[in-house]
VEXKE-699797 format. One line per field, with one value per residue (C-alpha): residue number from 1; chain; x, y, z. Coordinates in Angstrom, 2 decimals, padded with zeros to 5 digits. Each point is the difference from the previous one (the first is absolute). Layout:
BEGIN
num	[NUM	...] .
cadena	[A	...] .
xx	[X	...] .
yy	[Y	...] .
zz	[Z	...] .
***
This chain:
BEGIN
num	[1	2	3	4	5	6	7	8	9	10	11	12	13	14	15	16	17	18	19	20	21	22	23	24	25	26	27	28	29	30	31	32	33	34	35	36	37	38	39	40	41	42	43	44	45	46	47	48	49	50	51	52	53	54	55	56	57	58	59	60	61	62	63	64	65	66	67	68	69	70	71	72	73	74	75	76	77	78	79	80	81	82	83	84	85	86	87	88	89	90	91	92	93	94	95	96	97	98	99	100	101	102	103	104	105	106	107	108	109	110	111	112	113	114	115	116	117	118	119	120	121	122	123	124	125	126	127	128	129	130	131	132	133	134	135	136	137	138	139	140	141	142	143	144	145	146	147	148	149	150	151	152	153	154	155	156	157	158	159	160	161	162	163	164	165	166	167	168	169	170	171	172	173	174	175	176	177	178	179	180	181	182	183	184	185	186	187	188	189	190	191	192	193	194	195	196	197	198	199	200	201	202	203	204	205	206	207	208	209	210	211	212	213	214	215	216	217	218	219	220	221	222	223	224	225	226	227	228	229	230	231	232	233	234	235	236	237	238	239	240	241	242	243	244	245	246	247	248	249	250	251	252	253	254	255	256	257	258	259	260	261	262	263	264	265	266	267	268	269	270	271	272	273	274	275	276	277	278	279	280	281	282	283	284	285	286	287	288	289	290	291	292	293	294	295	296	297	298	299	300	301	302	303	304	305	306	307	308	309	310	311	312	313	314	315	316	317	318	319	320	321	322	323	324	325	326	327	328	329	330	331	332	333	334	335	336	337	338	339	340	341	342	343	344	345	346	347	348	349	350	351	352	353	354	355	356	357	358	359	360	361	362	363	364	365	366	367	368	369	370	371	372	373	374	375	376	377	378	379	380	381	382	383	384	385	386	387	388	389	390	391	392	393	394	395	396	397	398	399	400	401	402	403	404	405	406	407	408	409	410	411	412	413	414	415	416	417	418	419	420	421	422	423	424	425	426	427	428	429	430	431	432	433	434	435	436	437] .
cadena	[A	A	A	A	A	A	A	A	A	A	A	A	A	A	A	A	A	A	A	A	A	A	A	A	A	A	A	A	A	A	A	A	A	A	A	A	A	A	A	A	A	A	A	A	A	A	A	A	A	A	A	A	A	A	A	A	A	A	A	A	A	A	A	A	A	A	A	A	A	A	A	A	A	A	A	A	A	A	A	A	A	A	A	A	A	A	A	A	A	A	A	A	A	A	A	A	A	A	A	A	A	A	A	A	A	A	A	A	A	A	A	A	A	A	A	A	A	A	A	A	A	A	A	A	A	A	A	A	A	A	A	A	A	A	A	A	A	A	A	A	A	A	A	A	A	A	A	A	A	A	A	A	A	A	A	A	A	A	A	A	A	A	A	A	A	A	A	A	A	A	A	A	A	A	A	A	A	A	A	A	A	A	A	A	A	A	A	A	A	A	A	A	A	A	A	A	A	A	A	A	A	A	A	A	A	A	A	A	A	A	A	A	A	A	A	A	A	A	A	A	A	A	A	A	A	A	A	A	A	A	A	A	A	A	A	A	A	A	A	A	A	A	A	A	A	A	A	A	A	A	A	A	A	A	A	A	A	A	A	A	A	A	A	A	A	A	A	A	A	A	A	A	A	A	A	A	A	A	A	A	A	A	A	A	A	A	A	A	A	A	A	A	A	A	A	A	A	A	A	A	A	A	A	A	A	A	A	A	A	A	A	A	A	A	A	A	A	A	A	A	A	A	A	A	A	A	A	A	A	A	A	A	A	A	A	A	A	A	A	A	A	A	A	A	A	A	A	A	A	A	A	A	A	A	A	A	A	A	A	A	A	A	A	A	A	A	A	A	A	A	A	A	A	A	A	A	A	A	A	A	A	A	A	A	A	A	A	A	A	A	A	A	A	A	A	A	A	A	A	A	A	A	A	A	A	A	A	A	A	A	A	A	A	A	A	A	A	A	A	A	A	A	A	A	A	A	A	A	A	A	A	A	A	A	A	A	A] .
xx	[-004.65	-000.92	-000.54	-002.75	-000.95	-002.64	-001.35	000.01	000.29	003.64	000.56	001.83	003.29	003.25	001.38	002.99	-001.89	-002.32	003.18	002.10	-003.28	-000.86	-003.39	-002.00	-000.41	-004.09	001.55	-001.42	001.88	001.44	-002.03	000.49	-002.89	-000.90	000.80	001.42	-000.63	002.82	-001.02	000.98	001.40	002.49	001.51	003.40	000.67	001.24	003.80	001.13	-002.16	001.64	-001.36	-003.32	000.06	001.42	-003.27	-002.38	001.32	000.46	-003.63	000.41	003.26	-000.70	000.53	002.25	003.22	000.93	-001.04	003.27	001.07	-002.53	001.89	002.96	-002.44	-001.18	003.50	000.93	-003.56	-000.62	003.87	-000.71	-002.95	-003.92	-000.11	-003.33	000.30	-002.30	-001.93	000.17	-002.19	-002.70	-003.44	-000.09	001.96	001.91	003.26	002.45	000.73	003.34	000.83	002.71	002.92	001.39	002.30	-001.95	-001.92	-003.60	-002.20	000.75	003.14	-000.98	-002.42	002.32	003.19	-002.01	-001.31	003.67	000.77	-002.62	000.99	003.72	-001.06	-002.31	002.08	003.39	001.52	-002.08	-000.99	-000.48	-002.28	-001.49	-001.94	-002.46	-000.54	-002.78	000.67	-001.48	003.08	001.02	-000.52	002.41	003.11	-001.03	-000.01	003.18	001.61	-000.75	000.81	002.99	003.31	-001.98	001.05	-002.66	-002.67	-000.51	-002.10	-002.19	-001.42	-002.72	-001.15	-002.13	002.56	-000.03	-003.33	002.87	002.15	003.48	001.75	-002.52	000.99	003.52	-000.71	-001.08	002.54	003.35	000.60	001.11	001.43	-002.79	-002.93	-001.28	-001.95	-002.56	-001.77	-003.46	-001.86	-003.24	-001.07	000.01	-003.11	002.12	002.79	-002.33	-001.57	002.81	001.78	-003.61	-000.16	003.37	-000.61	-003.14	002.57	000.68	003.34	001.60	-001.00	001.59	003.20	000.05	-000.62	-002.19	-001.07	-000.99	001.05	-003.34	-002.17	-001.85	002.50	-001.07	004.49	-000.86	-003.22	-000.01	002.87	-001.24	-002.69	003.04	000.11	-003.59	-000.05	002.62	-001.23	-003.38	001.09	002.15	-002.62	-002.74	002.52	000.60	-003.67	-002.47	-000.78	-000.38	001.39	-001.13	002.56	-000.08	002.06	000.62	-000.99	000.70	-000.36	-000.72	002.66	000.68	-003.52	-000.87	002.53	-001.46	-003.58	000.99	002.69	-003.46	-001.82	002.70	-001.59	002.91	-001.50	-000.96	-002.79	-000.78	001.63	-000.07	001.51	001.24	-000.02	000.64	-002.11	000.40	-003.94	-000.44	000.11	-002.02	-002.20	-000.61	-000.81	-002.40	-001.96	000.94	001.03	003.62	000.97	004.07	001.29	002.56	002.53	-000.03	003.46	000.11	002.93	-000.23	001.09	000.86	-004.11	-001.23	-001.69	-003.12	-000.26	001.63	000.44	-000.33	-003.74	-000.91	002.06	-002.60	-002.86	000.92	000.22	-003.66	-002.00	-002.92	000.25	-001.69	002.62	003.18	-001.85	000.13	003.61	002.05	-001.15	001.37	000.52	001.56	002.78	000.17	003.52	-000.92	-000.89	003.31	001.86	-002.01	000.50	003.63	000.32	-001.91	000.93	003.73	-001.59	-002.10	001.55	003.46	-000.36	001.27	-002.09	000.73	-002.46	-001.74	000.45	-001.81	-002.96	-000.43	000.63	-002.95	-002.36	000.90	-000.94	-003.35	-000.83	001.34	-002.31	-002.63	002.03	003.08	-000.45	001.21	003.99	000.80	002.75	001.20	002.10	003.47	000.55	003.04	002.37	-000.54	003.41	-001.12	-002.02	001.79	-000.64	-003.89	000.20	003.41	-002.31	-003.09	002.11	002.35	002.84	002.76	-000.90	003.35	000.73	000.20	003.46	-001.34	-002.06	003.13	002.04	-002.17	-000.20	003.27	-000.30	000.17	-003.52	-000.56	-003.35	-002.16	-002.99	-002.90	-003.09	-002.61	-000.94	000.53	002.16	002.38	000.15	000.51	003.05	001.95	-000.79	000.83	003.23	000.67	001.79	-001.34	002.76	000.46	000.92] .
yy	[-022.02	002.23	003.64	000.95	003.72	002.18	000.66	-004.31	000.27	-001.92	-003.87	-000.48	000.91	-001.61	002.59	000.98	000.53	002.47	001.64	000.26	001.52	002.09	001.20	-002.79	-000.08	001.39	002.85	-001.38	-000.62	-003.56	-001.39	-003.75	-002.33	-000.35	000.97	-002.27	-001.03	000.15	-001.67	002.72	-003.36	-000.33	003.31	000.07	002.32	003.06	-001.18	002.19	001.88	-002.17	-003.02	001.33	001.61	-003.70	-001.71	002.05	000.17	-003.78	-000.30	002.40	-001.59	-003.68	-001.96	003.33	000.27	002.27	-002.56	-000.81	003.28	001.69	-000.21	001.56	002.42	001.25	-000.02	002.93	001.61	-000.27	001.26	002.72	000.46	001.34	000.45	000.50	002.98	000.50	003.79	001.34	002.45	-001.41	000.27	-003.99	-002.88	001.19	-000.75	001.20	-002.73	001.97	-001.03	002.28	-001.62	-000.98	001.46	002.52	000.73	-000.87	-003.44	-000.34	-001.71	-003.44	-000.34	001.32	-002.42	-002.99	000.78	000.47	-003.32	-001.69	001.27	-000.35	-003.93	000.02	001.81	-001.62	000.63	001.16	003.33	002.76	001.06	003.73	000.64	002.81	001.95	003.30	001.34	002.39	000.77	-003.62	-003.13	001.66	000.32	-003.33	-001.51	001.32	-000.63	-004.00	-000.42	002.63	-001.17	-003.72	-001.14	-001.40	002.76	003.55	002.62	002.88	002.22	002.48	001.76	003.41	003.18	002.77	-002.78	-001.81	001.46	001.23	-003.30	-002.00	001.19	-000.47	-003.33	-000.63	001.62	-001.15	-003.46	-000.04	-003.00	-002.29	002.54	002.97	002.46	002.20	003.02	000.05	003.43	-001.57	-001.77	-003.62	-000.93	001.53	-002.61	-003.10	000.73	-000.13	-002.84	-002.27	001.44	-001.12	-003.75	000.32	001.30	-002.25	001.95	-000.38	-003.91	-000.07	001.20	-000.20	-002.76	002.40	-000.83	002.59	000.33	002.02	-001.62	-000.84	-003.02	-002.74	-000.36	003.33	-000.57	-003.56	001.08	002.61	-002.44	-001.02	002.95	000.26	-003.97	000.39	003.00	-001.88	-002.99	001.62	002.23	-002.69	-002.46	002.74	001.04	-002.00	003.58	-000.36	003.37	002.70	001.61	003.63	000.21	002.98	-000.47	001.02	-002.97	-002.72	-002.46	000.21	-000.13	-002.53	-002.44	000.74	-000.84	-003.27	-000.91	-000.19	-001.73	-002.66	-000.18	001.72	002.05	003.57	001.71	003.22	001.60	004.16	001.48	003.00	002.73	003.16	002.34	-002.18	-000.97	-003.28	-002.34	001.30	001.34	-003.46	-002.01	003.09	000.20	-003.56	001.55	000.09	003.40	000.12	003.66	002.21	-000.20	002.84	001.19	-000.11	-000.31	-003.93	-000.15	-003.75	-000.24	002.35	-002.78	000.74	-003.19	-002.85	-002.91	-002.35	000.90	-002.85	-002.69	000.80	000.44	-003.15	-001.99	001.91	000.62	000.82	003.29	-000.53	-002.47	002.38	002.35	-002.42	-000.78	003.32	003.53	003.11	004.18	002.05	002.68	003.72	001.51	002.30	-003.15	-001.74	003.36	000.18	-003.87	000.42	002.95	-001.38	-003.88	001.81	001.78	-002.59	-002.96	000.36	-001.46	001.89	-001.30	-000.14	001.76	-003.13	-001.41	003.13	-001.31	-003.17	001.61	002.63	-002.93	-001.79	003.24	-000.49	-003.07	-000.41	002.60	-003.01	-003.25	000.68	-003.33	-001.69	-000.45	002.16	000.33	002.90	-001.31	002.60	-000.15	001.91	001.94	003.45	001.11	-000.37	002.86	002.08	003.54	-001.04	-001.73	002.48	003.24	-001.66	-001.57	002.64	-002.27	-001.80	-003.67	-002.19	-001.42	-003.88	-001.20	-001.83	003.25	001.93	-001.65	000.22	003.79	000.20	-001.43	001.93	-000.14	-000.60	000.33	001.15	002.09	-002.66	001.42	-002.13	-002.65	-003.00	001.02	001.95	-002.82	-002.59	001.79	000.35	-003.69	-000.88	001.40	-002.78	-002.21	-003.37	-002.87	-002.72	-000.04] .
zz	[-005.59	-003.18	-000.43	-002.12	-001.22	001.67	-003.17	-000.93	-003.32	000.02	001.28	003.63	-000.21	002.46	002.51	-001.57	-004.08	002.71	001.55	-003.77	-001.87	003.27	-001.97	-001.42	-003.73	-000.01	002.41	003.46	003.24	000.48	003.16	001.32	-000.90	003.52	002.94	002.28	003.67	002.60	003.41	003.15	001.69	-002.42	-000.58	001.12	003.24	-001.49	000.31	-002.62	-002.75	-002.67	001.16	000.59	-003.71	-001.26	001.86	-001.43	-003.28	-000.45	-001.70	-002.46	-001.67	000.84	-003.46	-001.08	-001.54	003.21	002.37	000.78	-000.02	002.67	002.91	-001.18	-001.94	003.55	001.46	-002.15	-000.10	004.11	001.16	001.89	002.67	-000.05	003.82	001.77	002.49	002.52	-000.64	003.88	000.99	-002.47	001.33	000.16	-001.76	-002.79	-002.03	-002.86	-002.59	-001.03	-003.78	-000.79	001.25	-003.51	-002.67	-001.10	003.41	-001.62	000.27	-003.63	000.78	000.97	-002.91	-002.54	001.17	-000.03	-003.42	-001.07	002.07	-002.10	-003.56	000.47	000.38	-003.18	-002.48	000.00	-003.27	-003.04	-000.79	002.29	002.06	-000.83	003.65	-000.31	003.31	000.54	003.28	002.22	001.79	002.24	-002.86	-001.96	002.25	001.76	-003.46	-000.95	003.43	-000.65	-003.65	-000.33	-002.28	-000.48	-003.59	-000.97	000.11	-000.24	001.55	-000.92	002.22	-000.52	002.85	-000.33	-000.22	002.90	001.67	002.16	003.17	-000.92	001.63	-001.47	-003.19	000.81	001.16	-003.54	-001.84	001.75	-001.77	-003.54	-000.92	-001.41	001.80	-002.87	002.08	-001.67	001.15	-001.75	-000.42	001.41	003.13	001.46	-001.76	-003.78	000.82	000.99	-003.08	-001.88	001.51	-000.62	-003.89	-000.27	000.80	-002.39	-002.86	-003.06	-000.56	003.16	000.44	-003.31	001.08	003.59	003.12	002.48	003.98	002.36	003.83	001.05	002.26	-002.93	000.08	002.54	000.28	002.18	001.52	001.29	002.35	001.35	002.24	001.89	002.36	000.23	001.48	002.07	001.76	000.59	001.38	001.89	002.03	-000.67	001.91	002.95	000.59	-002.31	-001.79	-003.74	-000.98	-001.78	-002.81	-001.10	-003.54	-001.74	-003.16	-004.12	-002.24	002.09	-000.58	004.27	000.86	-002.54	001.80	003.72	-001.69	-001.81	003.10	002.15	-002.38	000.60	003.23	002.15	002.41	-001.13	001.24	-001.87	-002.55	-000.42	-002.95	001.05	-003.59	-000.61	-002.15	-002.75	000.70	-002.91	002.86	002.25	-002.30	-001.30	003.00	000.44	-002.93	-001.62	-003.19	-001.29	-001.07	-000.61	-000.02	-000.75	003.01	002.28	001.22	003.71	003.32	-000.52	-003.32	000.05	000.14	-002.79	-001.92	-002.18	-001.24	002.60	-002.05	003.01	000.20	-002.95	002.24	003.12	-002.46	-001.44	003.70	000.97	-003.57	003.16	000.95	003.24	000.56	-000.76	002.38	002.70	-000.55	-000.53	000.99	-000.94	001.21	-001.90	001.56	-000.79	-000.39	002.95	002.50	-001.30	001.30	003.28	000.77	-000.46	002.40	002.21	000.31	000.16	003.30	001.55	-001.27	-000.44	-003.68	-003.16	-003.20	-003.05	-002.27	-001.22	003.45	001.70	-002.11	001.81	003.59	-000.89	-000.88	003.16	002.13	-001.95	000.65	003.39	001.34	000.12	-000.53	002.76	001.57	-003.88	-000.70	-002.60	-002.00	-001.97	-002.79	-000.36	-003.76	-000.40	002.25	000.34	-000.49	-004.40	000.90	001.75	-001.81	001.49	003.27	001.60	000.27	001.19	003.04	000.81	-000.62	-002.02	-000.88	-000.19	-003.39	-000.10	-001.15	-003.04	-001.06	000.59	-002.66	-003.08	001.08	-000.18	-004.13	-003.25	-001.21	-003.72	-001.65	-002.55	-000.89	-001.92	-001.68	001.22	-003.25	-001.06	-003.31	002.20	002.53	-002.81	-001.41	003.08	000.38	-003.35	000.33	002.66	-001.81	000.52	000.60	001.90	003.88] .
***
């Protein structure tokens, strides 16, 4: 199998050059060549998530370096559980794909430990990694959860200053070590910008070996179909429903994955993107035109994407836009009905949502009114507890603090403030010193 860029200006490339670059060199999104066929009949039986992850992955590094390496890859990434919980007191078939069981209580933690599983096998010895990581509030501390005191990389975070929650931030700021943490004076969109200039930079490549850990970087992306197949064949096995997944959605790396895991031919009926009033999705399947923005600030910060870089990966699997309509739709979420979905799921439904989770549940209510009889599954992003100061007064209540989040709130934090360019990310880079592992 070979990668190839979205913009295919740049000869196929082996899975691990497309995991070390991260951003191919004309600035598209590595994407495989094709996309292969997996046969129903032959999908293992959901024994464990690992081995479901290591049979659907098997295509994708077939002739690899990391071939040999995948199952123990998807050990470490698939270690802890994505249970599918029933939704009682749904108005018809409906389920929770809960995600944020991991380290850092967000879905970004299986993507971000394979991708560390993957690199740790592809730079042994040499000269160090330099990972580049914009955030929204969850990539980051995922990031830094996986790759934290590794020797033969370091980290920089950017993530958008006062845009994240207060744990979030602390999630991001707890590590030192090999992790640098900066708080840019700008939003999401600022840092993505910066961290995609930077790989474009003459200096820096000069000077410098640079990757990224955003779902930009198939590392994070490919593994994220796992939990999207094994929740379909699971309820396609129990009922013969294909079902339908709601995902909450800022830059598309998780939705991107559900699309493409379908497209494998596991079975996925339709897929909702669930936004919030950060419009450029739906806006585009709407009018057909791509209009990127200036990120709005809103309660589900982790989603305040302008410009979601996963759009040219789906653009680049449907160039028709009658046939991307057909595929994905998309409703965008006003702060005001994430609030009132909380309170009221709390009341009805005995769920408390996160605010990016709240999101999905809204859209389900939505669609539901008219398409009960479907399974549907709302896919739980990240625990609530990250949001606390958001989610306690809405439910009237005090949301225990998972034992893993606990601990890095316990950590000093160590930061600091970035003004939001290239030159002033280049020098804190710079002053990296680049040596061997």
């Amino acid at each position: 199998m070979k990668f190839v860029s979205t913009r295919s200006t740049v000869a196929g490339a082996t899975l691990s050059r497309a995991l070390a670059d991260g951003l191919a060199s004309d600035g598209g999104l590595y994407v495989p060549e094709r996309v292969p066929q997996l046969s129903l009949d032959v999908c293992p039986h959901a024994e464990t998530l690992a081995s479901v992850a290591r049979h659907l992955l098997r295509p994708f590094v077939s002739g690899d370096a990391l071939e040999p390496h995948l199952d123990a890859m998807c050990r470490r990434a698939f270690d802890f559980p994505a249970p599918l919980v029933p939704l009682n007191g749904a108005p018809g078939p409906a389920s929770v794909l809960e995600l944020f069981h991991g380290p850092t209580c967000a879905f970004k933690d299986f993507g971000a430990r394979f991708l560390a599983a993957g690199l740790e096998r592809i730079h042994q010895g040499g000269r160090k990694l330099t990972i580049l990581v914009a955030t929204s509030g969850d990539t980051g501390g995922a990031v830094a959860a996986a790759f934290h005191k590794v020797s033969w990389a370091d980290i920089v975070l950017l993530y958008p200053k006062g845009l994240v929650s207060p744990r979030q931030a602390q999630q991001l700021a707890c590590w030192g070590e090999n992790v640098r943490t900066f708080a840019v004076s700008g939003t999401f969109d600022d840092c993505q910008r910066m961290v995609k200039d930077a790989f474009r930079d003459p200096a820096l490549a000069g000077t410098h070996l640079l990757s990224s850990a955003n779902s930009i970087n198939l590392g994070r992306l490919l593994p994220q179909m796992a939990y999207y197949a094994d929740a379909s064949l699971r309820i396609w096995r129990s009922d013969g429903r294909k079902p339908n997944f709601i995902i909450p959605t800022g830059n598309l790396g998780n939705a991107a994955a559900c699309v493409l895991a379908r497209e494998m031919g596991l079975p996925i009926g339709g897929i909702v993107l669930a936004t919030n009033e950060n419009r450029t999705i739906v806006e585009y399947l709407e009018r057909g035109t791509w209009q990127p923005r200036p990120a709005v600030a809103t309660l589900s910060s982790a989603m305040d994407v302008g410009s979601p870089s996963n759009m040219e990966r789906l653009r680049w699997l449907f160039p028709d836009m009658e046939q991307l309509r057909r595929r994905i739709t998309a409703y965008a979420v006003s702060d005001e009905e994430t609030r009132s979905t909380i309170r009221a799921d709390h009341r009805a439904l005995g769920r408390i949502w996160c605010p990016h989770t709240a999101t999905a549940a809204h859209v389900y209510r939505q669609v539901a009114r008219h398409r009960a009889a479907e399974h549907w599954v709302i896919v739980a992003t990240a625990h609530p507890a990250k949001f606390s100061e958001i989610v306690e007064p809405l439910v009237g209540e005090t949301i225990p603090v998972p034992p893993a989040l606990d601990r890095l709130l316990q950590l000093p934090r160590r930061e600091q403030d970035l003004t939001p360019t290239l030159d002033a990310l280049r020098r804190e880079i710079q002053a990296i010193p680049d040596r061997s592992a």
